[in-house]
C-alpha positions as CSV (number, residue, x, y, z in Angstrom):
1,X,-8.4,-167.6,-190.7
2,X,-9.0,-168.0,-187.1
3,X,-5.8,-166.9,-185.9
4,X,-6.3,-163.6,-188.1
5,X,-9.7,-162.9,-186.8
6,X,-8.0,-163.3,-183.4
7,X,-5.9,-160.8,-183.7
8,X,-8.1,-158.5,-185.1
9,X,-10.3,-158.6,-182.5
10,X,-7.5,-158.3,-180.4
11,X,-6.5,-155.0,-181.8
12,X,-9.7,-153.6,-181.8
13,X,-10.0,-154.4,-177.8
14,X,-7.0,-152.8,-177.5
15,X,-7.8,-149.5,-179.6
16,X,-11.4,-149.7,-177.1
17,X,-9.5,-150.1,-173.9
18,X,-7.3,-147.0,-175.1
19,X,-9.9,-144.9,-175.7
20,X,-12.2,-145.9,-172.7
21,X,-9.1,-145.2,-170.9
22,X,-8.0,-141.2,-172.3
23,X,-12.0,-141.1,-172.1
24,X,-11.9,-141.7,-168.4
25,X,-9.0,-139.8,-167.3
26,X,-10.7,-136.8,-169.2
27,X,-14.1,-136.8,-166.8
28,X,-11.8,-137.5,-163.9
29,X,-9.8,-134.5,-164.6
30,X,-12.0,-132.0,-165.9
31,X,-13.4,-129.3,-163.2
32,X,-17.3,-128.5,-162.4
33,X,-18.8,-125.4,-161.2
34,X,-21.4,-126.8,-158.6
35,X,-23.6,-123.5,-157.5
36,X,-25.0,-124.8,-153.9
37,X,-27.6,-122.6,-152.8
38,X,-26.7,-121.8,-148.8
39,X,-30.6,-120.3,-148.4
40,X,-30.7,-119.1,-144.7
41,X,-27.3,-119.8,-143.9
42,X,-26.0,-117.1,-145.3
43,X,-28.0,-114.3,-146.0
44,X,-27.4,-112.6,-149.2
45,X,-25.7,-115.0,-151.1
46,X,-27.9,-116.6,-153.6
47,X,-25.8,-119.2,-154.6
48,X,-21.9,-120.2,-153.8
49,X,-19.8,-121.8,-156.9
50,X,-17.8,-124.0,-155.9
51,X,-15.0,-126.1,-158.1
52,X,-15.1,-130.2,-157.8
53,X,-13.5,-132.6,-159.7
54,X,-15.6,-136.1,-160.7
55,X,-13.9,-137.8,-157.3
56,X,-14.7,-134.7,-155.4
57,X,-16.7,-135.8,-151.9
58,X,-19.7,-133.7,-150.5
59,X,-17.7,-133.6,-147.4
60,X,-14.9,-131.5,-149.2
61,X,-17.1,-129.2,-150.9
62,X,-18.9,-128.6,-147.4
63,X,-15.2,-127.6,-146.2
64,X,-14.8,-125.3,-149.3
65,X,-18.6,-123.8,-148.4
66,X,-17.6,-123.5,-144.8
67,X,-14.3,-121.4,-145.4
68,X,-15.9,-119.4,-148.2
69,X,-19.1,-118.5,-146.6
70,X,-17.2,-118.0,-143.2
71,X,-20.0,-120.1,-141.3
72,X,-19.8,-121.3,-137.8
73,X,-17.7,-124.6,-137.4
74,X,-19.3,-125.7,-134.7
75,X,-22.3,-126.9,-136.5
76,X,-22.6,-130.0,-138.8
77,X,-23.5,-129.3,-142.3
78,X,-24.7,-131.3,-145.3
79,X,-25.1,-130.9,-148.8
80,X,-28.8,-131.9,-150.1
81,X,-29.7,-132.6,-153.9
82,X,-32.9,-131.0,-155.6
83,X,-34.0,-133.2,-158.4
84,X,-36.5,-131.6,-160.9
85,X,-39.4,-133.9,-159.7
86,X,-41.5,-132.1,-157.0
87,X,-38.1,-129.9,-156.2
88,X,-37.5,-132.9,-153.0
89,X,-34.6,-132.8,-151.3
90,X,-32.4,-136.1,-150.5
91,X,-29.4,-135.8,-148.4
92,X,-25.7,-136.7,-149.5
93,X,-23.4,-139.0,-147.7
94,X,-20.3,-137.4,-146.6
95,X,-18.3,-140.0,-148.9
96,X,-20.7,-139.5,-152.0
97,X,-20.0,-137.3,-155.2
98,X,-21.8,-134.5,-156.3
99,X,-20.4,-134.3,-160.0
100,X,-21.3,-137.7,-160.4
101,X,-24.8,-137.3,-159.2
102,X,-25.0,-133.8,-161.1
103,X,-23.7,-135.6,-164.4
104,X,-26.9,-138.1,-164.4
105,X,-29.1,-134.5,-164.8
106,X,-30.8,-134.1,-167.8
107,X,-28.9,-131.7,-170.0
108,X,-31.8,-128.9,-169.9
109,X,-31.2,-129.0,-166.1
110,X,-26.9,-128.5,-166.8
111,X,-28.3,-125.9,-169.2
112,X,-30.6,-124.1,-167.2
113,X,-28.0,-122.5,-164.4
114,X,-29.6,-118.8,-164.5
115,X,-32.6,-119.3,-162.9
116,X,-32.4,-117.5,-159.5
117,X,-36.0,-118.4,-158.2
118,X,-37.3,-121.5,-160.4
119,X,-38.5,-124.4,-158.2
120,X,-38.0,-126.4,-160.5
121,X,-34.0,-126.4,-161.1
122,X,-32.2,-129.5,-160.4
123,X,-29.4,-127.9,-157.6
124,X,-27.4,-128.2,-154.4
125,X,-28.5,-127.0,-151.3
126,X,-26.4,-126.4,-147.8
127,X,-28.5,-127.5,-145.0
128,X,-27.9,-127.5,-141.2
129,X,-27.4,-131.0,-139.4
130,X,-29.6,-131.4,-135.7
131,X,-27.6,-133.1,-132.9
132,X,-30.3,-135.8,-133.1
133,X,-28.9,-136.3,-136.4
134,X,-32.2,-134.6,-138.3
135,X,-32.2,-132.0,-140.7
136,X,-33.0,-128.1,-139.9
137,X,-35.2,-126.6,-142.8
138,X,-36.5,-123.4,-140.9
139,X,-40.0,-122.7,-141.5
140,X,-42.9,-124.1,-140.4
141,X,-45.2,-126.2,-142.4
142,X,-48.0,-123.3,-142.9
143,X,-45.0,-120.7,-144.6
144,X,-44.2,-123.7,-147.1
145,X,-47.8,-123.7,-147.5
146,X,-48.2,-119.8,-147.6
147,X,-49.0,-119.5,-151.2
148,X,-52.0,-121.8,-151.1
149,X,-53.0,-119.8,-147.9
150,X,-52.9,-116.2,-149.7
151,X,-54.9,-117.5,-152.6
152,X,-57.6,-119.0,-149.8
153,X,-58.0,-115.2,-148.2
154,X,-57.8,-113.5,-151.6
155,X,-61.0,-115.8,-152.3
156,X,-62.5,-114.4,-148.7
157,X,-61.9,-111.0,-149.4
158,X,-63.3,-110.9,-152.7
159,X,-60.0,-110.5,-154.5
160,X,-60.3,-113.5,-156.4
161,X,-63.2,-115.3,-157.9
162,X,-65.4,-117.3,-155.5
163,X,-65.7,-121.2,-157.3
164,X,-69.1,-122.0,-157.8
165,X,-70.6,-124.1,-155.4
166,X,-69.1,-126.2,-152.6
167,X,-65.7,-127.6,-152.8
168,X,-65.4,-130.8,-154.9
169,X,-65.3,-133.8,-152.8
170,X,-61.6,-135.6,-152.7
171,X,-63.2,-138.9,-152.7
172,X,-65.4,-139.7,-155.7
173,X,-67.0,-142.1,-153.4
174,X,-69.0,-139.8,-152.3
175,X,-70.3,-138.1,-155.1
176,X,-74.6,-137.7,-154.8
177,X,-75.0,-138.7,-157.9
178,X,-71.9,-140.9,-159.6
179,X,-72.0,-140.4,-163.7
180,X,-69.4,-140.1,-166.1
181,X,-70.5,-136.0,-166.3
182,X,-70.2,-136.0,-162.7
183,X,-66.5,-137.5,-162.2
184,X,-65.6,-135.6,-164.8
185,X,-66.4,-132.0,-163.5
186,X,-64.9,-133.4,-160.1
187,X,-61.8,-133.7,-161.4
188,X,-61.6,-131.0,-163.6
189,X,-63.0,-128.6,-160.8
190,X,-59.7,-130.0,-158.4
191,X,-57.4,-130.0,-161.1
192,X,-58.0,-126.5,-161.9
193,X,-57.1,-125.4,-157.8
194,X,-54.0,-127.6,-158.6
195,X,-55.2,-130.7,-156.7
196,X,-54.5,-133.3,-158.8
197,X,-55.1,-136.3,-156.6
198,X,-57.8,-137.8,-155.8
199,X,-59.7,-140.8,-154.6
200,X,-62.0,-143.1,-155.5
201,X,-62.1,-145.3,-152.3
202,X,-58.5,-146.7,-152.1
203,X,-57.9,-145.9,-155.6
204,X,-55.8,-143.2,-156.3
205,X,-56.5,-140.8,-159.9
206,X,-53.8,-138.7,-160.8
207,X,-54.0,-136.5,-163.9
208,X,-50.1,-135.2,-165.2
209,X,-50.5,-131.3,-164.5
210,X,-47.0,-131.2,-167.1
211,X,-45.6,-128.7,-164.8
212,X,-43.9,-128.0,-161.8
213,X,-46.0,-128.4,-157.9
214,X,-44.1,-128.1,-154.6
215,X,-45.7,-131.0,-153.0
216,X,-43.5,-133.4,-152.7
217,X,-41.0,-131.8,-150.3
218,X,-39.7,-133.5,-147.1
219,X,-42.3,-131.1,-145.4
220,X,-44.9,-133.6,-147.3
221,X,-43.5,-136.6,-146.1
222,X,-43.6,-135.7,-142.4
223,X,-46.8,-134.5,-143.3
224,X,-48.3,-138.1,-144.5
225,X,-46.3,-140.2,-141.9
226,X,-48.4,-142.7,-140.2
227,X,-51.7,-141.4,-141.3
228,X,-54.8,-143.4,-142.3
229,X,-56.0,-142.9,-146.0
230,X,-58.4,-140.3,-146.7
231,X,-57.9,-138.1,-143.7
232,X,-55.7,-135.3,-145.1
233,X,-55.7,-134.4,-148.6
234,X,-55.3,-136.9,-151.9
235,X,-51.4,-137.6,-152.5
236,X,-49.5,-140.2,-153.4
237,X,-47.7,-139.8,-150.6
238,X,-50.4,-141.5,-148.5
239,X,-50.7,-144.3,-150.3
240,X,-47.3,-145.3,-150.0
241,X,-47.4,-144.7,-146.7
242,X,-50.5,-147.0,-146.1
243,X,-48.5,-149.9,-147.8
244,X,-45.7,-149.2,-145.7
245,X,-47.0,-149.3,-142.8
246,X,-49.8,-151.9,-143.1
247,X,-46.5,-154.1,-144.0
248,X,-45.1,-153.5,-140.5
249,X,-48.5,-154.2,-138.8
250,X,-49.9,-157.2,-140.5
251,X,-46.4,-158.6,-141.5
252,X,-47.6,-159.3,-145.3
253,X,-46.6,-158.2,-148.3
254,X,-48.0,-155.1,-150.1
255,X,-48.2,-154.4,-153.8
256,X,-48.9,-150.8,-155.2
257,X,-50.0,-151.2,-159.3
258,X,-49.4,-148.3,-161.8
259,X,-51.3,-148.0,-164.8
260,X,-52.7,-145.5,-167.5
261,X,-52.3,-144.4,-170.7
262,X,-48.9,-143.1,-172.1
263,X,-47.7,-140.3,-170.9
264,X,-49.9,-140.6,-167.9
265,X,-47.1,-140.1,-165.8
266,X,-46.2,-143.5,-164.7
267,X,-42.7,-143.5,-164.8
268,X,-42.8,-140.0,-162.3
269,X,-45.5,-141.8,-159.5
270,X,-42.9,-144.6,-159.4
271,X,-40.0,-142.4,-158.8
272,X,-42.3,-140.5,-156.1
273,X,-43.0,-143.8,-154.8
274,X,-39.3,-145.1,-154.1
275,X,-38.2,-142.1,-153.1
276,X,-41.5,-142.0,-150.5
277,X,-40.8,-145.5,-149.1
278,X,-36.7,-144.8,-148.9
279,X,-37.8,-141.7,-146.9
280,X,-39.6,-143.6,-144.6
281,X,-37.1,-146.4,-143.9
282,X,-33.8,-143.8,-143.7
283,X,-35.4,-140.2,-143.0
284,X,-34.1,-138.3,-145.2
285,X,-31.1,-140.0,-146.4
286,X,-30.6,-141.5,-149.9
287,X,-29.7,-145.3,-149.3
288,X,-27.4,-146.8,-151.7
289,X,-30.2,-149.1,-152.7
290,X,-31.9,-146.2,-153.9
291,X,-29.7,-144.9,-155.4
292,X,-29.2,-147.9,-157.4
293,X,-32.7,-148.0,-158.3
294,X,-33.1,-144.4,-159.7
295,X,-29.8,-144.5,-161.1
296,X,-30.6,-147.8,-163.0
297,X,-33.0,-144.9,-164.4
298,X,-31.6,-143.6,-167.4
299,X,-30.1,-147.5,-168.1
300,X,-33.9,-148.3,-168.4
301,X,-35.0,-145.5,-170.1
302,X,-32.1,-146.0,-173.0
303,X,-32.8,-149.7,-173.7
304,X,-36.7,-149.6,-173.1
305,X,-37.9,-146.3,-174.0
306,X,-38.4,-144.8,-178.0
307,X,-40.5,-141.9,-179.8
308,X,-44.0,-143.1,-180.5
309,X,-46.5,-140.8,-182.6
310,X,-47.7,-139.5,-179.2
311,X,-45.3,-139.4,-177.2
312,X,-41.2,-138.2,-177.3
313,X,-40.1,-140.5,-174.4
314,X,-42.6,-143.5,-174.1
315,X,-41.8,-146.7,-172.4
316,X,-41.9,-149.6,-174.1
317,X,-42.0,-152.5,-171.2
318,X,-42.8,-153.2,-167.9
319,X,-41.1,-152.5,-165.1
320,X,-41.7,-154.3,-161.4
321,X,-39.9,-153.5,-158.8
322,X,-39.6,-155.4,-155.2
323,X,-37.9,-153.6,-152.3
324,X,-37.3,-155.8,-149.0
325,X,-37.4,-154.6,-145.7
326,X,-35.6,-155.5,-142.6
327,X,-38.5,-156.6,-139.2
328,X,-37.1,-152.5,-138.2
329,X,-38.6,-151.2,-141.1
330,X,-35.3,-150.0,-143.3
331,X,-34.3,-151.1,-146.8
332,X,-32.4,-154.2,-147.1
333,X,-32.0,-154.6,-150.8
334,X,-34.6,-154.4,-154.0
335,X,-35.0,-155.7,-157.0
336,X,-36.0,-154.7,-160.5
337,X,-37.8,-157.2,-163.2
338,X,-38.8,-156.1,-166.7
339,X,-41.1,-157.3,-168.8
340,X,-43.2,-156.9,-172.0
341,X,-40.7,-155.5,-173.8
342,X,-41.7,-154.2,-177.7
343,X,-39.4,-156.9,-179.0
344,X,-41.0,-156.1,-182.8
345,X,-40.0,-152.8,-182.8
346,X,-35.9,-153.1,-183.1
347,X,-36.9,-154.1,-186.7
348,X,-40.3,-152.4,-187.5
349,X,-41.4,-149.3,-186.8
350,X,-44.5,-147.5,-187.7
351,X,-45.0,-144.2,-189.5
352,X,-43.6,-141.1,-187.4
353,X,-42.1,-143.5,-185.2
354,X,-38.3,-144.5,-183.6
355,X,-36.3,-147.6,-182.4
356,X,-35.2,-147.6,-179.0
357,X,-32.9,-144.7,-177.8
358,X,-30.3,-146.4,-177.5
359,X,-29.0,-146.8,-181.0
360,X,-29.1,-142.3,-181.2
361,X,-27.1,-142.1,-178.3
362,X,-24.8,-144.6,-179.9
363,X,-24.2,-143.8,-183.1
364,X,-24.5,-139.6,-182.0
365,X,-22.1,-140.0,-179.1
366,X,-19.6,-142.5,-179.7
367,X,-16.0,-141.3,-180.2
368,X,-13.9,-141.5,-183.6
369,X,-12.4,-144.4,-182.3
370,X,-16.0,-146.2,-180.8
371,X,-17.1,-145.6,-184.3
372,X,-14.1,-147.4,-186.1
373,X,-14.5,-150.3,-183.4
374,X,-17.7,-150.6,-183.7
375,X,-17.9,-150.7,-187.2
376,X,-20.8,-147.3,-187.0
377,X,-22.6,-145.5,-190.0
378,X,-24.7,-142.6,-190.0
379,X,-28.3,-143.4,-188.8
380,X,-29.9,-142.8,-192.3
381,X,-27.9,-145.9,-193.7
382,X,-29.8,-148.8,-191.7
383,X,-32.2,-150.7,-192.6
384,X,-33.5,-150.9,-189.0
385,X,-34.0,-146.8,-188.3
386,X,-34.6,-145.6,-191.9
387,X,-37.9,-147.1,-191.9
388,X,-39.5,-143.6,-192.2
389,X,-41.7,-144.1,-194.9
390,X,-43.6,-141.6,-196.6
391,X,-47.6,-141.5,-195.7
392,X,-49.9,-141.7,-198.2
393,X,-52.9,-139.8,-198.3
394,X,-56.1,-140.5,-201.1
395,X,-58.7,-137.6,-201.8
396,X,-60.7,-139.7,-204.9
397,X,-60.1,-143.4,-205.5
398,X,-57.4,-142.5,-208.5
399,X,-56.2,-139.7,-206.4
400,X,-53.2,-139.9,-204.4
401,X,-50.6,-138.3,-203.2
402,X,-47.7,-138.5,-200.5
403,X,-46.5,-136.7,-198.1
404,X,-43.0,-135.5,-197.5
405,X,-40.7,-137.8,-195.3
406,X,-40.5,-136.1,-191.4
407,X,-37.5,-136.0,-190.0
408,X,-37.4,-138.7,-186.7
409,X,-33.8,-138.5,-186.0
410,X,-33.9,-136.1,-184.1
411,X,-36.3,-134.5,-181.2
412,X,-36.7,-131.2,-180.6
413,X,-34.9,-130.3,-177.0
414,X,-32.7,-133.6,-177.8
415,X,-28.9,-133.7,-177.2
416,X,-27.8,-137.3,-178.1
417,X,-24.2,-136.7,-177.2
418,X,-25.1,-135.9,-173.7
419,X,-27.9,-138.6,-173.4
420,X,-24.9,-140.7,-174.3
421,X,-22.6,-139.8,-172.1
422,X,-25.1,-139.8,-169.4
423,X,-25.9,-143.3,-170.0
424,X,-22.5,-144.4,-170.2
425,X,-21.8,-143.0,-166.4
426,X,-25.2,-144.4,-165.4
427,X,-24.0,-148.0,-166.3
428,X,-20.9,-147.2,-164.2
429,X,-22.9,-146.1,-161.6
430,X,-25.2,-149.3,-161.4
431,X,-21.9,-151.7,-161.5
432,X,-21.3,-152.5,-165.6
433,X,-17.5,-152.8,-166.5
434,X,-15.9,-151.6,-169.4
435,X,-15.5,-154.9,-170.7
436,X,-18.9,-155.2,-170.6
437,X,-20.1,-152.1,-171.7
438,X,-17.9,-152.7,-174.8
439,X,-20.0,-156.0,-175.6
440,X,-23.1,-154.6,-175.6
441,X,-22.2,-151.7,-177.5
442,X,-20.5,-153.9,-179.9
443,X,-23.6,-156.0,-179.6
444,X,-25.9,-152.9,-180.4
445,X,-23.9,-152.2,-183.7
446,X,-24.2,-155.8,-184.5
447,X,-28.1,-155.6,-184.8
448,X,-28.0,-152.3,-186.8
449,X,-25.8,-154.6,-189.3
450,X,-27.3,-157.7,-189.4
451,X,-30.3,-155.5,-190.3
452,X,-28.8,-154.5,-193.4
453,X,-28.1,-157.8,-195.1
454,X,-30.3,-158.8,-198.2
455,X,-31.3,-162.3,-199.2
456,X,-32.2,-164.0,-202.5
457,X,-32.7,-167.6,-203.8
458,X,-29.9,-169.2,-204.9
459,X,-30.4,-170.0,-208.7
460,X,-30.8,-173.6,-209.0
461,X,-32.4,-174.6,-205.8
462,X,-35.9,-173.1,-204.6
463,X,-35.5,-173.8,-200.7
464,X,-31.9,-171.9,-200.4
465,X,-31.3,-169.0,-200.0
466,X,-28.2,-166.7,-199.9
467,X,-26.6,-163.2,-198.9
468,X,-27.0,-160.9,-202.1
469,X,-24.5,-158.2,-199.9
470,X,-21.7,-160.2,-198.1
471,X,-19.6,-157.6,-197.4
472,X,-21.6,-157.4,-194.1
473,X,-20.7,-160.5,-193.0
474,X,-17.2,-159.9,-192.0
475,X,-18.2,-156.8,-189.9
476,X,-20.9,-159.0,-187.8
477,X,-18.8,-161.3,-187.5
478,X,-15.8,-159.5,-185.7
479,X,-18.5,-157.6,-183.8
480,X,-20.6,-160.8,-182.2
481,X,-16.6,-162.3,-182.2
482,X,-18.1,-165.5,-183.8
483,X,-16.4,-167.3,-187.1
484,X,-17.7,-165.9,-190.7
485,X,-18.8,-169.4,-191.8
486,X,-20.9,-170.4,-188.6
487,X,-22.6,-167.3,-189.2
488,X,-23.4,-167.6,-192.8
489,X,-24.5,-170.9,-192.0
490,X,-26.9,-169.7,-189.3
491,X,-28.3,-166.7,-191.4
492,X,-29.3,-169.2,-194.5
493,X,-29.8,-172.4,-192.8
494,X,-33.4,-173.1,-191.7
495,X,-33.4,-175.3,-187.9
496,X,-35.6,-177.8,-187.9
């Protein structure tokens, strides 16, 4: 018996390895269109296409730019990433890959390649290298500012409406007369002039605006260096760079706490955050410690995050994070803790409600083979994501009725097989191996399974139990690789 299930599992490693294999030759084969947008550069082009390959290096797409644009070799160029966040640029090594750091986009980004103007897009700029090793943006800091300007005179000339009264303050501190009425008008007075930071004392409030705001550009970032809080406007910006450099000075740590309701926009200030403080240690330049850190990202999101009656993408832990720093002030290393994780919900879930991501990307993206390794059913056919139940509702006390069963499979805007395949190069990127990916994915299907298995009392004794479905056994068994009768004995032995 043992030297069959050996060999099984044997087989089935060898049918994974295969696949994983073809799967892997595929990516590294197939060709990308990356459209870098040469802005200034080159006047009149919008956007340049240019054809890459997974292992394809900025530095050789900056070659392919350089001969097709017909721009001045003399000059050093780089290749800068726009991520849908605040539109900020971060700058790519000349050794990094921008098909792997375009395949971690979100598929409405991949989707969305026909906006011309959008500030939004996630896309590749060209940018022009200093000799002191800086970055040339063109522009000063009033024309990236120029739309907020116009709208100011518009308001002088008596184009636009004048806002009643003064300007609210950006510090709540200082409110005349501090009620709930009167924080509340403050805020909804800033956030309708798009200022959506603001201060009470050290404390910064942030209300999600949902949409797109240029503030977060590298223009920002020079903009808040080294300044003491409260003397330009509210931005989270300034509060990392307090912390930063109050670390420096005073030679203690510093600790910046997140909180608010969900969908509050947590999981963006972070991101702002690291990306702030990696700014200030490399100028400019994605370290590969951040990189690490936001590309740990969508691991995170897959294992921790689920649809919740509120919200499509909620998180479902904690998350701390602890970057070092050098005496100098640059990044040595970081490290990420989670915490709190919803540990109830991979086998209840309430009305209108999902498990974690995970298990959709699975059982949506995994390949003909994956799903005969791995043992996979349709998502319907477990216990532990078919808990959908249908909500009653009473009008009189003998009255009732139910409603008819939603549909939580699926989200609207939701591509599984890309979330899938994003999370699988997103485990590559952070350093999992095949072999290891294989175990938890066999680990994964394992849980839907043992979710699945029915119990009853065996006939003549009242404190036993057994398996009414034991067909299941086998398949948990070759998936967790442990022997059939040690797991029947731990599934209907009570430990004492």
């Amino acid at each position: 018996m043992s030297l069959q299930d050996g060999g099984c599992s044997y087989a089935s490693s060898a049918n994974m390895a295969t696949a994983s294999g073809s799967m892997r030759r595929r990516l590294e084969d197939q060709e990308f269109s990356l459209r870098v947008y040469p802005g200034a550069l080159a006047e009149g082009t919008i956007y340049c296409p240019v054809s890459a390959r997974k292992n394809t290096t900025a530095a050789e797409a900056i070659e392919c730019l350089i001969e097709r644009l017909r721009l001045d070799r003399t000059k050093c160029y780089v290749l800068a990433e726009v991520k849908e966040f605040g539109g900020e640029e971060w700058i790519l090594n000349p050794g990094d890959c921008p098909v792997q750091r375009m395949m971690l986009w979100p598929r409405s980004a991949l989707e969305n390649r026909s906006g011309l103007g959008s500030g939004d897009d996630y896309r590749f700029l060209l940018r022009e290298k200093n000799l002191d090793g800086s970055i040339h943006y063109g522009g000063s800091l009033q024309m990236w500012l120029r739309v907020t300007e116009e709208r100011r005179r518009m308001v002088e000339r008596g184009f636009l409406p004048q806002p009643a009264g003064s300007d609210p303050p950006s510090d709540l501190c200082t409110l005349p007369e501090l009620t709930e009425r009167a924080i509340l008008e403050s805020l909804r007075a800033r956030f309708r002039q798009e200022k959506i930071y603001t201060y009470i004392g050290s404390i910064l409030i942030v209300i999600n605006p949902f949409q797109f705001l240029p503030i977060y550009n590298p223009k920002y970032v020079k903009l808040y260096d080294n300044h003491t809080l409260g003397k330009l406007e509210p931005h989270i910006y300034a509060v990392a760079d307090v912390a930063y450099h109050a670390m420096l000075q005073r030679r203690r740590n510093q600790c910046i706490v997140i909180s608010g309701e969900s969908g509050s926009g947590k999981t963006q200030s972070t991101n702002f955050l690291i990306h702030h403080l990696t700014a200030l240690s490399q100028k400019g330049f994605a370290s590969g410690v951040e990189q690490i850190i936001l590309g740990a990202g969508p691991v995170l999101e897959a294992f921790g995050n689920a649809k919740t009656a509120h919200n499509n993408n909620s998180s479902r832990f904690g998350k701390f994070i602890q970057v070092n720093y050098q005496e100098s002030g640059t990044v040595r290393g970081a490290y990420v803790e989670k915490y709190l994780l919803e540990k109830s919900r991979l086998v209840y879930q309430e009305h209108n409600e999902r498990n974690y991501h995970v298990f959709y990307y699975l059982l949506a993206g995994a390949s003909e083979d994956e799903r005969k390794s791995f043992h996979l059913l349709k998502p319907e056919e477990y216990h532990y994501l078919n808990q959908m139940t249908k909500k009653s509702h009473k009008h009189h006390w003998d009255n009732y009725y139910e409603s008819e069963l939603q549909d939580c499979f699926t989200v609207e805007g939701e591509d599984l097989k890309h979330d899938f395949e994003r999370l699988q190069l997103a485990m590559e990127m952070v350093g999992f191996l095949p072999t290891t990916r294989k175990q938890i994915f066999s680990l994964l299907s394992a849980i839907l399974h043992l979710g699945n298995i029915r119990y009853k009392k065996k006939t003549y004794r009242d404190d036993s139990i057994d398996i009414c479905n034991p067909e299941v056994l086998p398949i948990v068994s070759e998936l967790l690789e442990v022997k059939e009768e040690m797991l029947l004995e731990a599934l209907t032995t009570r430990k004492r």
